[in-house]
TORFI-837487 format. One line per 10 residues: number of its first residue (from 1); their letters; for each residue x, y, z of N, C-alpha, C. Coordinates in nm, 3 decimals. Atoms other than C-alpha are relative to their C-alpha. Layout:
N
NUM = a = X:Y:Z:X:Y:Z:X:Y:Z | ...
END
This chain:
215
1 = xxxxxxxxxx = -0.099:-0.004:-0.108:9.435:8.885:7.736:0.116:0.090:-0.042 | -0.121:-0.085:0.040:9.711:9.172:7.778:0.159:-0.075:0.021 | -0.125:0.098:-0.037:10.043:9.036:7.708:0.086:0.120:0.109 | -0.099:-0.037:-0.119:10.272:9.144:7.985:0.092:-0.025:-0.023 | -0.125:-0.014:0.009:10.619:9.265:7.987:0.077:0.034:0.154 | -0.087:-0.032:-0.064:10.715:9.350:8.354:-0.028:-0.040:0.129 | 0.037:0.050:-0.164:10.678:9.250:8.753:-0.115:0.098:0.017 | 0.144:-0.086:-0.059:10.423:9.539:8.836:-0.118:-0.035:-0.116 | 0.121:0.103:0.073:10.204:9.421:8.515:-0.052:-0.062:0.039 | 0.042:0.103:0.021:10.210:9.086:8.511:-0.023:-0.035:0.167
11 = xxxxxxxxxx = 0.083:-0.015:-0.140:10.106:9.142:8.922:-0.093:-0.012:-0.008 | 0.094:-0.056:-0.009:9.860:9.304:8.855:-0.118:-0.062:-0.061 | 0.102:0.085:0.120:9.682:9.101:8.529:0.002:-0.105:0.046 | 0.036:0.096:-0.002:9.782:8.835:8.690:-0.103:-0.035:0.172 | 0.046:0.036:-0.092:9.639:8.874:9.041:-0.180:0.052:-0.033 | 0.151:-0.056:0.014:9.298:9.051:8.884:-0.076:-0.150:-0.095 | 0.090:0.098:0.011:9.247:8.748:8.676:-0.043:-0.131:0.066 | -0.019:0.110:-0.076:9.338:8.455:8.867:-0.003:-0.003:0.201 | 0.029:0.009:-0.149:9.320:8.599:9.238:0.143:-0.063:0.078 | -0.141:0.035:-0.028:9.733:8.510:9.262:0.044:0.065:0.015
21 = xxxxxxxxxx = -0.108:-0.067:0.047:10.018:8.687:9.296:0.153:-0.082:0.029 | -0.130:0.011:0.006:10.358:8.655:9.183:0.122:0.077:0.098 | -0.083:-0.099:-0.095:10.642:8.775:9.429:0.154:-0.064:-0.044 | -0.131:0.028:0.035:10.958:8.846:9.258:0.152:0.027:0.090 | -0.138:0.055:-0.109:11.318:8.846:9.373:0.038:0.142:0.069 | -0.042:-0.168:-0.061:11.389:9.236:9.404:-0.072:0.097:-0.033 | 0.146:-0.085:0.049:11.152:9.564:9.377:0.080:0.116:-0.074 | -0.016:-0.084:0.172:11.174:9.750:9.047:-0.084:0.131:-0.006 | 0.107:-0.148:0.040:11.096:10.101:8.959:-0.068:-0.022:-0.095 | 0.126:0.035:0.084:10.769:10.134:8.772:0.028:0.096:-0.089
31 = xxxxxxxxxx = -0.002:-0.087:0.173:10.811:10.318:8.414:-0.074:0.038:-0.001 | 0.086:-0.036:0.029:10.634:10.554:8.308:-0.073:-0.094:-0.133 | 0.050:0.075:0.121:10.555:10.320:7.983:-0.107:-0.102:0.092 | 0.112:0.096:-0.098:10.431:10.050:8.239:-0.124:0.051:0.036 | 0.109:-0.061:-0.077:10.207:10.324:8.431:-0.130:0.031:-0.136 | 0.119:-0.089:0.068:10.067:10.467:8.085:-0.083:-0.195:-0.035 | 0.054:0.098:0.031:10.001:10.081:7.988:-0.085:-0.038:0.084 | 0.059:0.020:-0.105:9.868:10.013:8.309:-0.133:0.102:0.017 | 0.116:-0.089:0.078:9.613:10.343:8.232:-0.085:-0.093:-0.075 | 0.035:0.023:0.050:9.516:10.167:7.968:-0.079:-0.129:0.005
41 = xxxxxxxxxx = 0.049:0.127:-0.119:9.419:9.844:8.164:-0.093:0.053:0.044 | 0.091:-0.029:-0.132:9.242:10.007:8.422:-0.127:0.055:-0.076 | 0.161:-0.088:0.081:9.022:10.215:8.159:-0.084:-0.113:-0.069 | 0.016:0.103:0.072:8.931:9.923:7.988:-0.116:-0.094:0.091 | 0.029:0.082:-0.143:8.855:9.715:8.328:-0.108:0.075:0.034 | 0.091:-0.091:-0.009:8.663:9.972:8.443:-0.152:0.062:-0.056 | 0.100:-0.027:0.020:8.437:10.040:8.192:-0.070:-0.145:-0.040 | 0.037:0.066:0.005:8.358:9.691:8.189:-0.082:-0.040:0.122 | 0.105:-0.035:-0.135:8.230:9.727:8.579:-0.074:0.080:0.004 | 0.095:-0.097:-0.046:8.061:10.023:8.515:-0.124:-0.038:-0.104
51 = xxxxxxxxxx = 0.127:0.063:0.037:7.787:9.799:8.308:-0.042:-0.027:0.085 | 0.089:0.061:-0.075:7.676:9.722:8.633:-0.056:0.106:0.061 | 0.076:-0.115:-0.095:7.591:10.048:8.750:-0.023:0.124:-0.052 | 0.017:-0.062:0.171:7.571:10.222:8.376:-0.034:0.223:0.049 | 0.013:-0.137:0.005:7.634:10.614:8.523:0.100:0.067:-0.048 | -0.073:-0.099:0.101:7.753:10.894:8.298:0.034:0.112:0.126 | -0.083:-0.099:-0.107:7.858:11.085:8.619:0.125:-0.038:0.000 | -0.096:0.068:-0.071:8.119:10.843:8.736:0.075:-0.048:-0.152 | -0.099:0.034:0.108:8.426:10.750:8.501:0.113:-0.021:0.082 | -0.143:0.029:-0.013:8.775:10.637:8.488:0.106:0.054:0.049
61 = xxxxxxxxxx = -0.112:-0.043:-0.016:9.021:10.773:8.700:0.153:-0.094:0.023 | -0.142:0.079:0.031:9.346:10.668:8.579:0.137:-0.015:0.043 | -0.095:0.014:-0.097:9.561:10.817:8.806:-0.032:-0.068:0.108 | 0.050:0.064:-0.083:9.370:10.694:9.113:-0.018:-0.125:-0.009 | 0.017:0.120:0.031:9.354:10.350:8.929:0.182:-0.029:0.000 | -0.169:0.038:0.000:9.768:10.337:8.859:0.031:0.012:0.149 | -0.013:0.009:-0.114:9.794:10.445:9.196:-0.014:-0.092:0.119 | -0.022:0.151:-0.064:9.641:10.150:9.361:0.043:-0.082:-0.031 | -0.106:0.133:0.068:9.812:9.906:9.146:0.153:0.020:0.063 | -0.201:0.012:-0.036:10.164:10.067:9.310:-0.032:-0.028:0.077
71 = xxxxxxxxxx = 0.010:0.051:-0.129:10.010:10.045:9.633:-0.024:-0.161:0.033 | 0.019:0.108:0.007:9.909:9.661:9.572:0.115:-0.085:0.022 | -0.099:0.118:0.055:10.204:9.524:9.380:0.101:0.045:0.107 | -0.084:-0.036:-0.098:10.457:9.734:9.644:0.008:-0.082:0.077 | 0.051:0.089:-0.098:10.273:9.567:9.930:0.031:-0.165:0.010 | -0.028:0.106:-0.003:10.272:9.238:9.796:0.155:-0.034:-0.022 | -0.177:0.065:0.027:10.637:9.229:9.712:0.074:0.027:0.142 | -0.071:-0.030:-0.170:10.744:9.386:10.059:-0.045:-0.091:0.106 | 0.009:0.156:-0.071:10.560:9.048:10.179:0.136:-0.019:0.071 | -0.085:0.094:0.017:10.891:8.890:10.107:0.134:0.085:0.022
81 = xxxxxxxxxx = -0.112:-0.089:0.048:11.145:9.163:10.033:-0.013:0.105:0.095 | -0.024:-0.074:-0.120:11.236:9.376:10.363:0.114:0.005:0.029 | -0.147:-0.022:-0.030:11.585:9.423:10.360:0.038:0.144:-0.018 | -0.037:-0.097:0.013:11.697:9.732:10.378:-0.148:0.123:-0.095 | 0.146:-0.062:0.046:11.310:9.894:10.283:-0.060:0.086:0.049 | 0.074:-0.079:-0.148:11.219:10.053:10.610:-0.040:0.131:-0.019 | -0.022:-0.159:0.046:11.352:10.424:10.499:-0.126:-0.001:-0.122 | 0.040:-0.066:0.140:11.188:10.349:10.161:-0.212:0.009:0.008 | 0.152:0.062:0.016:10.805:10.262:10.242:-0.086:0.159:-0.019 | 0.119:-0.093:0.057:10.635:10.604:10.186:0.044:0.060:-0.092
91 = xxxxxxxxxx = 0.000:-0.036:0.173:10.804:10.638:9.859:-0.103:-0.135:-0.052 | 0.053:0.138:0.069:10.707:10.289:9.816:-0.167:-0.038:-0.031 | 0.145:-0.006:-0.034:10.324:10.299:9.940:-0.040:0.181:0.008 | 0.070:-0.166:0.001:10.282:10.703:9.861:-0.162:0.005:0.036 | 0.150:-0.059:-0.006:9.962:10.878:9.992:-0.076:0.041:-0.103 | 0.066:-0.074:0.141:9.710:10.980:9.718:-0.043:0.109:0.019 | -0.026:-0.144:-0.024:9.687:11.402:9.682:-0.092:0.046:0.001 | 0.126:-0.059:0.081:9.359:11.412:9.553:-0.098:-0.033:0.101 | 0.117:0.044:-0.101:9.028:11.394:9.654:-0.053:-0.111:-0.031 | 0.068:0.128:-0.006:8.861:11.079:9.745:-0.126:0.015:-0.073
101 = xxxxxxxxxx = 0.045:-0.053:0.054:8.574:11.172:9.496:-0.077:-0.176:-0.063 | 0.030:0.127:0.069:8.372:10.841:9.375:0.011:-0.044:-0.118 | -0.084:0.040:0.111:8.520:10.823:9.056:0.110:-0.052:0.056 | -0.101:-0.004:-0.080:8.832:10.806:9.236:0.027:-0.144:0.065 | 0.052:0.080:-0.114:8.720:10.561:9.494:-0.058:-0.153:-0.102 | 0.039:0.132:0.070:8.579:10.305:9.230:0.134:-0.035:-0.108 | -0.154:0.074:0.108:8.906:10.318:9.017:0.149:-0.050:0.097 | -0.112:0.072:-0.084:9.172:10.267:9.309:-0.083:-0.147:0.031 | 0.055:0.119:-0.018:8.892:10.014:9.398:0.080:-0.122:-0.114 | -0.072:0.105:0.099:9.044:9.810:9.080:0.102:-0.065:0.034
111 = xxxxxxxxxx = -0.142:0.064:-0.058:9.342:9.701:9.283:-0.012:0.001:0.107 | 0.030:-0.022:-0.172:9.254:9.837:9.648:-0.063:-0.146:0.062 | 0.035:0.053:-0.054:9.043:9.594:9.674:0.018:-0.154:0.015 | -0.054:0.162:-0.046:9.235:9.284:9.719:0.107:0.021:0.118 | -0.051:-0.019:-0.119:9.431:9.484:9.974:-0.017:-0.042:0.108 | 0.004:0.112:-0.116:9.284:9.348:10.276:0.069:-0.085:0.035 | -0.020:0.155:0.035:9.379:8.993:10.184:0.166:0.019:0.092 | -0.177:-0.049:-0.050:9.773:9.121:10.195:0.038:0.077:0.117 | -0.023:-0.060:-0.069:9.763:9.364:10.467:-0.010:-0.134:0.137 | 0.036:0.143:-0.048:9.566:9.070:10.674:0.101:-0.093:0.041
121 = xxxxxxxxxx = -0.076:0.149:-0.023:9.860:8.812:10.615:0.166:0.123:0.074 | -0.146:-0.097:-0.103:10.150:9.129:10.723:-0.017:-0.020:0.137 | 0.039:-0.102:-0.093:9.966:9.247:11.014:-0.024:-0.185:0.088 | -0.049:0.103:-0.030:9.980:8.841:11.087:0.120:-0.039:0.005 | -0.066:0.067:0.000:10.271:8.784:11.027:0.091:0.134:0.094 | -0.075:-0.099:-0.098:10.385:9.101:11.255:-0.089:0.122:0.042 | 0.122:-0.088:0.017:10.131:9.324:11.399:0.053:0.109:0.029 | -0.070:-0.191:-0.069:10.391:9.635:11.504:0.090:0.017:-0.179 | -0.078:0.019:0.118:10.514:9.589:11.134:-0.062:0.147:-0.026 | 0.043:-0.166:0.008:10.482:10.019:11.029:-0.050:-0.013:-0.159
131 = xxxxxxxxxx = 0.096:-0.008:0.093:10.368:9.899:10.698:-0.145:-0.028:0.026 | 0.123:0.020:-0.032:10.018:9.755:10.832:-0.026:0.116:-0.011 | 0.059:-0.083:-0.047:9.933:10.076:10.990:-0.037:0.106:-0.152 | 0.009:-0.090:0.131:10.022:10.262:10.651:-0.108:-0.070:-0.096 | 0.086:0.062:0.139:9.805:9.998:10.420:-0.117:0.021:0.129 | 0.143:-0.005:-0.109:9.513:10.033:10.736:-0.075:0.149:-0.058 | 0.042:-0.166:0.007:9.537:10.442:10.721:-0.065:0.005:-0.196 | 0.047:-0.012:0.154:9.507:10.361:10.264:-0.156:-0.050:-0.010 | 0.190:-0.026:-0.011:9.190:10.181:10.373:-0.085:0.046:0.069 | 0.121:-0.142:-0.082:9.018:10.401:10.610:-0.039:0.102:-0.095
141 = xxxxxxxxxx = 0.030:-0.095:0.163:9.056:10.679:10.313:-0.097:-0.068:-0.070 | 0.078:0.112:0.110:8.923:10.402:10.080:-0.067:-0.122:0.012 | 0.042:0.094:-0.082:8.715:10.235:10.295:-0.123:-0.095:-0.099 | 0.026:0.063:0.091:8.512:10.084:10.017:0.069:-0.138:-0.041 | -0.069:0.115:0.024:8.781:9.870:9.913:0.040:-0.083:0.137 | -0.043:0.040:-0.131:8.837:9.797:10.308:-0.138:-0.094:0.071 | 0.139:0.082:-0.068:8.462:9.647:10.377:0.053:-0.143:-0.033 | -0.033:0.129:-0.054:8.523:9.334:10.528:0.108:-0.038:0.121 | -0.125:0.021:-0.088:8.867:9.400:10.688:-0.055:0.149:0.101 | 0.071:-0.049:-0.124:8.808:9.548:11.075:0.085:0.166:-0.004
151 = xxxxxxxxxx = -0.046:-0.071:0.041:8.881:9.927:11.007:-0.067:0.092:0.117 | 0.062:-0.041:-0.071:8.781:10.190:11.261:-0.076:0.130:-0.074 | 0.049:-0.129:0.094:8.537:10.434:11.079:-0.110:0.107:0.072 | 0.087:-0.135:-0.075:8.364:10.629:11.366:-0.008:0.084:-0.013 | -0.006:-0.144:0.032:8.418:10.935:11.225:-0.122:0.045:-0.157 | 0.095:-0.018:0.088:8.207:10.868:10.940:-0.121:0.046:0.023 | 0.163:-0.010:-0.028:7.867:11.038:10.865:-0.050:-0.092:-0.106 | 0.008:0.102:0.104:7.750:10.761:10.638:-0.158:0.076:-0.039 | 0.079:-0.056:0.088:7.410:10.940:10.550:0.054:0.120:-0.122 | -0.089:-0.087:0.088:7.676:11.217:10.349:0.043:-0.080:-0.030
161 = xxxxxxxxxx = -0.065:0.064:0.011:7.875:10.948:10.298:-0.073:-0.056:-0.135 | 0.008:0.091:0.062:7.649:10.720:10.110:-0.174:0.077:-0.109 | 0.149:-0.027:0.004:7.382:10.964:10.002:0.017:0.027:-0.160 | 0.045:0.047:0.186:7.462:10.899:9.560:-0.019:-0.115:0.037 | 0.058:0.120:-0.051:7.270:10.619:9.506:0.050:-0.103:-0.098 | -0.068:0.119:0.098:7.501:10.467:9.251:0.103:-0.087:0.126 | -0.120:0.047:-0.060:7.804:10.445:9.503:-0.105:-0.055:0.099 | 0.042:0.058:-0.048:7.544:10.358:9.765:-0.027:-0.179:0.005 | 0.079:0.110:0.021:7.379:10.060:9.592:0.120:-0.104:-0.001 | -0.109:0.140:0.024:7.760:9.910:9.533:0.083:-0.017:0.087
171 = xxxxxxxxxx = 0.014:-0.006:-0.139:7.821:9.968:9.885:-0.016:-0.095:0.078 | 0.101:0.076:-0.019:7.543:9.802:9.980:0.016:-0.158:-0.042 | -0.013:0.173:0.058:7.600:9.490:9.790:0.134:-0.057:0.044 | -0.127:0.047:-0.105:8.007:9.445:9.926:-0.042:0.036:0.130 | 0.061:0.078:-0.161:7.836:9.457:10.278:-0.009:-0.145:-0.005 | 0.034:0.118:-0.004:7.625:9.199:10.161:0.126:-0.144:-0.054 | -0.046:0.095:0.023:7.883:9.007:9.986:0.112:-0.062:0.054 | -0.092:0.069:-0.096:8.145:9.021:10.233:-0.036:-0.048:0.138 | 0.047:0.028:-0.132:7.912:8.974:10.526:0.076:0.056:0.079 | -0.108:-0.064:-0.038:8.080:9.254:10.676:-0.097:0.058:0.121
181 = xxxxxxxxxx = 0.124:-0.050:-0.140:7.849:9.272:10.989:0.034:0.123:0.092 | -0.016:-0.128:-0.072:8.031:9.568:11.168:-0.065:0.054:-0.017 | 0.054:-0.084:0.085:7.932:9.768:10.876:-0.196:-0.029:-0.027 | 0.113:0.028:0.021:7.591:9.619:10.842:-0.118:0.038:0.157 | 0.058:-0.075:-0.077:7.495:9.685:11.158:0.011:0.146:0.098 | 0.052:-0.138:-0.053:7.532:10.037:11.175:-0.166:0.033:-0.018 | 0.172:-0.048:0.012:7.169:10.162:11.232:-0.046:0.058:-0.134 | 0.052:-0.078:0.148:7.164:10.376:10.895:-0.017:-0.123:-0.109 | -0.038:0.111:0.122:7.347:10.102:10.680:-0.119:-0.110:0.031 | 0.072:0.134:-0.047:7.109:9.818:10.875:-0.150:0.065:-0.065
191 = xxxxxxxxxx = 0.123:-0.061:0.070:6.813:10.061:10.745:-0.041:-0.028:-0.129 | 0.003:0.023:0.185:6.903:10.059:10.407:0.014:-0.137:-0.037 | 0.057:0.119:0.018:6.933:9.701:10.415:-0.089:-0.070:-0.017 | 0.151:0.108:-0.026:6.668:9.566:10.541:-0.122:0.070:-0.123 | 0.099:-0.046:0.138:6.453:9.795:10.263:0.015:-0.027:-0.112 | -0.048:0.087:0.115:6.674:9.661:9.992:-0.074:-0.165:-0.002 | 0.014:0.113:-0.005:6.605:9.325:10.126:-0.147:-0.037:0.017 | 0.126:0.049:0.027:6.241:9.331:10.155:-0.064:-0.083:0.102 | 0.064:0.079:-0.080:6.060:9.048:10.258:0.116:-0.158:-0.037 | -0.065:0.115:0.008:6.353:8.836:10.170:0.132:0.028:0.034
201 = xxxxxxxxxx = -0.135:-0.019:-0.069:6.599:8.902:10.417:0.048:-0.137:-0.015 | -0.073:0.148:-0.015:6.648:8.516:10.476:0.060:-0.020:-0.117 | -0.058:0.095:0.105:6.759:8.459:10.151:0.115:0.083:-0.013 | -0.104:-0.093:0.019:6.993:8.738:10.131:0.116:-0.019:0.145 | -0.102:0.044:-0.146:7.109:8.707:10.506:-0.016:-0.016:0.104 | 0.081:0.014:-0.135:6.982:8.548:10.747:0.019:-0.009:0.117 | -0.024:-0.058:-0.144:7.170:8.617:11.062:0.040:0.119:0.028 | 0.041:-0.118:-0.037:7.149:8.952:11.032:-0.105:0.020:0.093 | 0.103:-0.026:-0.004:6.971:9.104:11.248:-0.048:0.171:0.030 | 0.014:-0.143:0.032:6.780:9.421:11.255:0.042:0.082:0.099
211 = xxxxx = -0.045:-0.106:-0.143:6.908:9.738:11.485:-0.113:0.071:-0.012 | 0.064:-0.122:-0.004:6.737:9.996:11.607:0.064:0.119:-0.062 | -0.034:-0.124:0.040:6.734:10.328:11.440:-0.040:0.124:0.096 | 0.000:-0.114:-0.084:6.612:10.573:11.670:-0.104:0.093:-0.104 | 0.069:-0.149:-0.009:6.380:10.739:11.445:-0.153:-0.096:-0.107
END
C-alpha cells in the first residue's frame, strides 16, 4: 500500500482500492511532485491489468493516466465545493491534447472509469449543471470508460473502432459486465457477442437478445 500525503492522492488510492471517495473542505492545486508520484501509481496499476491482456503493443501512458485522476478527483470534489468555481471548470476538468490512441484510452481508463458513478449523481442532482455536459463530452472521447452510462455514440464506426483485438476483447467483456444493452445491441457489437458466447449465451446473458445484422 502507497502511503499518501495529499487530497488528490489519497482520492485516488483511496477510491481505486475501496470504491470511496473522500471530499475535502477546499480544492488544492496538484504538484507537480503529486503528478510525478501519481505516474508512478498508475505505471505500476497498469501493468498489473495488462496481465490480463499480456500485449507488448499497448503500455503505460502516464500522462493520459495523471490526467484522468485530475479529471476524477476535480469532479468529485466540485460534488460539494461550487462556490465561486463556475469561471474555473475548464482549468479544473481540462480537455486531453492528444490522441485517443489505446494506450491512452486504457490508462485514463485507470480513473475514467469510475466517472460515470459521479457524473450520474451531478447530472442528478442538477441536470443543466455545465459540468455534466463537460464530464459527458470526457466520456464520449473515452467512451470505454463510459460503457454503461447512456452516452450518444452514433457517430461511431465500431468495426474501425474495435477492429485490435486486444482493445476489442476488453470491450467486449465491460459490455458484458456492465450489461450495457444499448451497446450490446448494436448489430456489429451483438455479432461479436453472440460468437464469443457460443452456445452459452444463457450463462453469460440471458436476456440478450440477438439483432439482426444485415449481412
Amino acid at each position: 500500500m502507497m502511503e499518501t500525503r495529499s487530497p488528490f492522492l489519497d482520492t485516488i488510492f483511496l477510491l481505486r482500492n475501496s470504491g470511496s471517495i473522500t471530499v475535502f473542505s477546499n480544492l488544492q492545486e496538484i504538484s507537480k511532485k503529486e503528478e510525478q508520484e501519481a505516474e508512478d501509481y498508475f505505471e505500476a496499476e497498469f501493468e498489473k491489468e495488462r496481465l490480463e491482456f499480456l500485449s507488448t503493443a499497448i503500455h503505460c501512458d502516464k500522462e493520459a493516466a495523471v490526467w484522468g485522476a485530475k479529471v476524477l478527483y476535480h469532479s468529485a470534489q466540485l460534488y460539494l465545493i461550487r462556490e465561486n468555481t463556475s469561471k474555473d471548470l475548464d482549468k479544473l476538468i481540462p480537455k486531453k491534447k492528444v490522441s485517443s490512441d489505446i494506450s491512452s484510452v486504457l490508462s485514463a481508463d485507470l480513473s475514467l472509469r469510475f466517472l460515470p458513478q459521479i457524473t450520474s449523481v451531478l447530472q442528478t442532482a442538477d441536470p443543466y449543471d455545465p459540468l455534466v455536459k463537460i464530464l459527458e463530452d470526457i466520456l464520449t472521447q473515452f467512451h470505454y470508460s463510459g460503457i454503461g452510462y447512456p452516452l450518444n455514440l452514433d457517430k461511431i464506426n465500431w468495426e474501425k473502432e474495435l477492429q485490435d483485438k486486444v482493445y476489442r476483447k476488453l470491450y467486449l467483456e465491460r459490455i458484458v459486465e456492465k450489461k450495457a444493452y444499448s451497446l450490446a445491441e448494436i448489430p456489429y457489437i451483438n455479432k461479436l457477442l453472440m460468437a464469443d458466447f457460443g452456445l452459452h449465451k444463457d450463462v453469460y446473458w440471458r436476456d440478450l437478445k440477438i439483432v439482426a445484422h444485415g449481412d
